[in-house]
C-alpha positions in Angstrom: 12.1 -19.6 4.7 9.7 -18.5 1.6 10.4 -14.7 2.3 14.1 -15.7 2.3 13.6 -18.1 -0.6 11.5 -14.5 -2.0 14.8 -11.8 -1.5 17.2 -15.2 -3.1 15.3 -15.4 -6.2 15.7 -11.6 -6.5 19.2 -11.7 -5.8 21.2 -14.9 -5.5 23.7 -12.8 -4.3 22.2 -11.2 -1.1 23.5 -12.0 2.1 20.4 -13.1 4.7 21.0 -13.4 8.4 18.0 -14.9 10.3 17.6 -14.6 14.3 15.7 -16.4 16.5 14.9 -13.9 19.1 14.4 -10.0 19.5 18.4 -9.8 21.3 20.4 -11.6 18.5 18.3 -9.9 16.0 19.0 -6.8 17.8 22.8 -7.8 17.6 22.3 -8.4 13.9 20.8 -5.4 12.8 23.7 -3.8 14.5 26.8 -5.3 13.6 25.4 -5.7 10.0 23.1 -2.5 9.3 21.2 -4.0 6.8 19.6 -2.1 4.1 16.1 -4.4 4.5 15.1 -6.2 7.8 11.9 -8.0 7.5 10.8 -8.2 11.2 8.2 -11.2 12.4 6.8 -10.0 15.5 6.4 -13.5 16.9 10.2 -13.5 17.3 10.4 -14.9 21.3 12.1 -12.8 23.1 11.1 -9.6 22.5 10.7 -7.2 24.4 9.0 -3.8 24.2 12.5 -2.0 23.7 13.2 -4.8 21.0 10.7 -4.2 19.0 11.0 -0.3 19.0 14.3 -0.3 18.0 13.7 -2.8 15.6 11.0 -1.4 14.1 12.9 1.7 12.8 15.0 -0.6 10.6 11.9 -2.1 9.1 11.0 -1.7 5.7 8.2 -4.4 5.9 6.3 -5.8 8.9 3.5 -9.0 8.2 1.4 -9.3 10.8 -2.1 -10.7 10.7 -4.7 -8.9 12.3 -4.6 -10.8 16.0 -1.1 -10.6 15.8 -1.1 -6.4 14.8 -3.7 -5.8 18.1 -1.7 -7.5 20.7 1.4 -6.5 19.3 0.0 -3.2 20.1 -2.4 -3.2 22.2 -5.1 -1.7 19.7 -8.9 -2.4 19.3 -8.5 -2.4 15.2 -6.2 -3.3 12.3 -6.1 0.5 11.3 -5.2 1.6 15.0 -2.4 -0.8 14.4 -1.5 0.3 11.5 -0.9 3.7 12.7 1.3 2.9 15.9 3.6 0.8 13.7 4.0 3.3 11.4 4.6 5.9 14.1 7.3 3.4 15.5 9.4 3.4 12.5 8.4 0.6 10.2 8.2 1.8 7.0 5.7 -0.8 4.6 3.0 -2.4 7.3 0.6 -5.1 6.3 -2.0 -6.9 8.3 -3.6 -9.9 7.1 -6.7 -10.2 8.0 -7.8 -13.9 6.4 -11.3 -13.3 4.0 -11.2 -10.1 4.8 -8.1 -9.3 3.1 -5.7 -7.1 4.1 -4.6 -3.7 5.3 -1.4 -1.7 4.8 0.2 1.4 5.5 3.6 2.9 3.8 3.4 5.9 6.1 1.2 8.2 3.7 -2.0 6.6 3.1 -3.8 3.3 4.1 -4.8 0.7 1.8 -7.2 -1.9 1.3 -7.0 -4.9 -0.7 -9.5 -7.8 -0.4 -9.1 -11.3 -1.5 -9.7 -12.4 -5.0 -13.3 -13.6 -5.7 -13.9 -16.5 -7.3 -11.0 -18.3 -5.6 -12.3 -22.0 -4.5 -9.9 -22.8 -1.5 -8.8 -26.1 -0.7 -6.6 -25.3 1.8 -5.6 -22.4 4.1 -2.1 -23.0 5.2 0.6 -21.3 4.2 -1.8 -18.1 3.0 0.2 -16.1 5.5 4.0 -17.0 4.4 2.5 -17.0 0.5 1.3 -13.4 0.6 4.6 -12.3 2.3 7.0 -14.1 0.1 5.2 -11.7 -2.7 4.9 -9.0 -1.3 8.6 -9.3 -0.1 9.5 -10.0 -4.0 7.4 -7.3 -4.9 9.0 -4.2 -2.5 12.7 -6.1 -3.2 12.1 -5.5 -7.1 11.6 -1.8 -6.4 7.9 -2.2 -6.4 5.4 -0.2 -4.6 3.1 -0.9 -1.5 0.1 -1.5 -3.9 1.9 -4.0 -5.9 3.3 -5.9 -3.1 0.0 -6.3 -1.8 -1.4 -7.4 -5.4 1.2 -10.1 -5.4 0.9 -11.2 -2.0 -2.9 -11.9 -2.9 -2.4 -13.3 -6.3 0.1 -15.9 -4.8 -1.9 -16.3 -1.4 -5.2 -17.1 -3.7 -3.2 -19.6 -5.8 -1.8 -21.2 -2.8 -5.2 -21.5 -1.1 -6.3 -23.3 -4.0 -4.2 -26.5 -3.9 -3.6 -28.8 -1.1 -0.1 -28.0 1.1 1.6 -24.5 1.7 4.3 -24.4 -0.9 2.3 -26.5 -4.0 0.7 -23.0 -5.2 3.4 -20.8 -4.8 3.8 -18.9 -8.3 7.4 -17.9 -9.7 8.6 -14.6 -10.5 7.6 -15.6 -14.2 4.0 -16.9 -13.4 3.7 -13.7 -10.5 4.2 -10.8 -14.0 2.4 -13.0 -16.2 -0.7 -13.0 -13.2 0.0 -9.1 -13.0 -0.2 -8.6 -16.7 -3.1 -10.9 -17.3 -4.9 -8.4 -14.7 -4.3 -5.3 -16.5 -1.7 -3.6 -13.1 -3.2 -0.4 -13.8 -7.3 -1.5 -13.1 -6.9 -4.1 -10.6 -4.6 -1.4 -8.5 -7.6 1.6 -9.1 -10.1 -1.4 -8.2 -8.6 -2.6 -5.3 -7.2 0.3 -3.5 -9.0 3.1 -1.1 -6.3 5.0 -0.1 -7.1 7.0 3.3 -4.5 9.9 5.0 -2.8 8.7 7.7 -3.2 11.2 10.9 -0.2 12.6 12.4 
């Protein structure tokens, strides 16, 4: 609901079509050929065949780091990475709690830890947070790098205050946050970019 409530704000205008498992999203993505699909790979139902064809009409797959390795079957978050990439999604980002998190758009990996100095209150809704920006950011015609500076900005505010949705920063308060950060050093600060391997 918050990465729907995310693309709305964007566009009132844009049509969203949620399924509740891997065959009627399947169906979905068929009969509607979407120009986004935003794919949560908890979807029940899903098979191995679901997911790859899925996954080639994926502009942005959330996963946190558990999620990322069982999904498939990898030792690491950058493993991961790579075999989503290779499957077809094209923006991949695994959360990865204090750590931060990890994202691929196919050319490079990135690296984005969590804002210091942050006093959390409450963790839930970190996840859903950081993809509802990160969704607003890549709808706007952002890039990777700022999707995953938004995701973090409203992630940190969220963990700050008690309850998931009590932190959650509008599209005002998320370019205010990004211009009070000077874009341009926090993205140099934050970002390691490594090649991907073919």
């Amino acid at each position: 609901d918050l990465i729907a409530g995310a693309a709305r704000a964007v566009d009132p205008g844009l049509t969203i079509e949620h399924a509740g498992d891997g065959f009627a999203a399947g169906l979905l993505v068929a009969r509607f050929r979407p120009h986004v699909v935003f794919l949560d790979a908890r979807v029940a139902g899903m098979d191995a065949h679901d997911s790859a064809q899925l996954l080639k009409h994926t502009n942005l797959l959330l996963l946190n780091r558990e999620e990322a390795c069982t999904f498939t079957r990898s030792a690491t978050a950058e493993e991961s990475l790579q075999k989503l990439i290779k499957a077809g999604a094209r923006n991949v980002c695994i959360t990865d709690g204090r750590r931060g998190v990890t994202a691929s758009d196919g050319r490079h990996i990135y690296r984005c830890p969590v804002l210091k100095d942050v006093r959390v209150i409450d963790t839930t809704g970190a996840g859903d947070a950081f993809g509802a920006a990160a969704t607003w950011a890549l709808l706007t015609d952002r890039s990777l790098q700022t999707a995953l500076i938004s995701g973090t900005l409203n992630a940190a505010n969220v963990v700050s205050l008690i309850g998931a949705q009590t932190g959650l920063l509008t599209e005002n308060l998320m370019k205010e946050k990004h211009g009070g950060l000077g874009l341009h050093k926090l993205a140099r600060y934050y970002y390691f970019p490594g090649v991907l391997e073919p």
